[in-house]
C-alpha positions in Angstrom: 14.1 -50.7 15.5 11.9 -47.7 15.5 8.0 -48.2 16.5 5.7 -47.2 13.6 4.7 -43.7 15.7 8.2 -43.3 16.4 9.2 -43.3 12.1 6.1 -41.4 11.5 7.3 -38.4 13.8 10.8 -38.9 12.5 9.2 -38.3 8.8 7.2 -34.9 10.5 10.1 -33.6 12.0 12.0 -34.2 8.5 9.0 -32.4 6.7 9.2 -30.1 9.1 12.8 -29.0 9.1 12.7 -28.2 5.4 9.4 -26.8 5.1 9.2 -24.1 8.1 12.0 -22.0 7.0 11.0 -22.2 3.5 7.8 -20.7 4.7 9.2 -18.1 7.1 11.4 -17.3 4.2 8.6 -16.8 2.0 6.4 -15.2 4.4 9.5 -12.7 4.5 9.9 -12.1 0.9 6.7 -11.3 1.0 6.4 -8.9 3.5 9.6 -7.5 1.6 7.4 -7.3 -1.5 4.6 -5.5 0.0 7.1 -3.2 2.0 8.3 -1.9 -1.8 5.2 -1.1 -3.3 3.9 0.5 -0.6 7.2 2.6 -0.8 6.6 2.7 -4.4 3.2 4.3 -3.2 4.8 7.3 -1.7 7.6 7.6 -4.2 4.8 8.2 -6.4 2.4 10.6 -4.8 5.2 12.9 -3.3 6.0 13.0 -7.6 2.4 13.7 -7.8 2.8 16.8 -5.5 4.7 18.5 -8.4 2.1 17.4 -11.2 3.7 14.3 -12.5 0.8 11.5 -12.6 2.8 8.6 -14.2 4.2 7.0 -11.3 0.6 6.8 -9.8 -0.8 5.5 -12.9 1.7 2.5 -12.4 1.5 1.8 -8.7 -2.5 1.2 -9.1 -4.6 -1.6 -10.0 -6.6 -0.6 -13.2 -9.3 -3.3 -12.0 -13.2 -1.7 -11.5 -13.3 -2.9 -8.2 -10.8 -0.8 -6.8 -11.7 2.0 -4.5 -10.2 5.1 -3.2 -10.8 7.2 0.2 -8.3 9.9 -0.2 -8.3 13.0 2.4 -10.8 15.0 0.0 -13.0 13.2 0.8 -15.2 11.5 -1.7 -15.7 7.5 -2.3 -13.9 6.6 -5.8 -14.6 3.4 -7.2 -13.0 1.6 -10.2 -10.1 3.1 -11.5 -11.7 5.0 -13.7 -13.3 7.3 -11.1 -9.8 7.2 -9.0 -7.5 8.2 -11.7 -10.1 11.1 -12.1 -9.4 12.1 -8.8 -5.3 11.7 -8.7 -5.6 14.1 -12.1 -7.5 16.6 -10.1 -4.3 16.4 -7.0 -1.4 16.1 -9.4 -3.4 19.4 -11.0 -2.8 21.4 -7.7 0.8 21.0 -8.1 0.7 20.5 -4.0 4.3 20.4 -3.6 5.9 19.3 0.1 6.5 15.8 1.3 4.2 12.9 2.3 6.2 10.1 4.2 4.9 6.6 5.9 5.6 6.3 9.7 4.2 3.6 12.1 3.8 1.0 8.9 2.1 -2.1 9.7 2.0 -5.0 7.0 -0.1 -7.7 7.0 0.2 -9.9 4.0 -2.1 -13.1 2.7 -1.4 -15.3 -0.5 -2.9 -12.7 -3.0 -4.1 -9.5 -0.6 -1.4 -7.6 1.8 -3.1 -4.8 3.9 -0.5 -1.8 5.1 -1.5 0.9 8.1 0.4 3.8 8.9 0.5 7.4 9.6 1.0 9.8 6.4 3.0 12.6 8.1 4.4 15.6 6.1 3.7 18.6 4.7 2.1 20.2 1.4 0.8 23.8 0.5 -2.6 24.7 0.4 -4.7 27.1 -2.3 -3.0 30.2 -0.5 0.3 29.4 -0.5 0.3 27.8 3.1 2.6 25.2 4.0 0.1 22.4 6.1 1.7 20.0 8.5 0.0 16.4 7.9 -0.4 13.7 9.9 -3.2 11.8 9.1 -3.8 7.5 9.2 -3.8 5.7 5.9 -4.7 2.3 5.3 -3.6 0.4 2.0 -4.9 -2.9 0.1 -2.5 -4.2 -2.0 -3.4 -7.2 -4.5 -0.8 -9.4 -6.4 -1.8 -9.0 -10.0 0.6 -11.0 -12.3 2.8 -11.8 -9.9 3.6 -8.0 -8.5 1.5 -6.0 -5.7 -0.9 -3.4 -7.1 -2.9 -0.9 -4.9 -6.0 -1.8 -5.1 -7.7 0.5 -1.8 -6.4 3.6 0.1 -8.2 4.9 2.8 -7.1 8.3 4.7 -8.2 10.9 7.4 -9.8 14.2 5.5 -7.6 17.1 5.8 -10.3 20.2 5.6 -8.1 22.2 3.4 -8.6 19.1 0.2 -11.8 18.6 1.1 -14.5 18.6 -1.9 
């Protein structure tokens, strides 16, 4: 006969046995989740380098307490002010290729936080191709059950700069 600590840690261990993978699974799917919008991200603003706002549009939070640091400088808050700003960059018609390298995911209940490099390239106001490779941090909130950017912080690069 089991001692009454012995059939408590028996009923632990059981608890146990189904719940952690459940978690790591979860914790995974997660990660998983984040990992595709933050691609979804960069889908979108290397679309953006040819004019094409939509995907950008769709990719944000349209919350007021949203904020965005981009590399021309300037502190945008609400989404009002930061789709202001992605009009004026889909405007320029950059052109080039933006990619994440070095992507670092940490992800909460309802907030998921993404560092990385931005590394690529793009063509400035004289027609010069620029090599980037600048850091970028992301928020991402779950809004209605997907991930919506809801912060991106960059490096300047002096050639966008306001």
């Amino acid at each position: 006969m089991l001692k009454r600590n012995d059939r408590w840690l028996t009923v632990i261990a059981a608890i146990a046995w189904f719940v952690l993978p459940n978690a790591a699974q979860a914790g995974q799917s997660s990660e998983r989740a984040v990992r595709e919008a933050a691609a979804e991200f960069y889908s979108a603003l290397n679309l953006l380098f040819t004019g094409n706002l939509a995907p950008m549009e769709l990719v944000w939070s349209h919350a007021n307490d949203i904020t965005y640091m981009g590399p021309g400088g300037g502190f945008e808050v609400g989404w009002t002010e930061v789709l202001a700003d992605w009009k004026k960059q889909a405007a320029m018609q950059l052109g080039g290729k933006v990619e994440p390298d070095e992507m670092r995911i940490t992800v909460g209940d309802e907030i998921a936080i993404v560092q990385n490099y931005e590394k690529g390239v793009n063509t400035n106001a004289g027609g010069k191709n620029e090599n980037i490779a600048i850091r970028a941090t992301s928020i991402f909130r779950k809004e209605q059950g997907k991930w919506k950017m809801i912060g991106h912080h960059t490096d300047l690069l002096p050639y966008l700069k306001h």
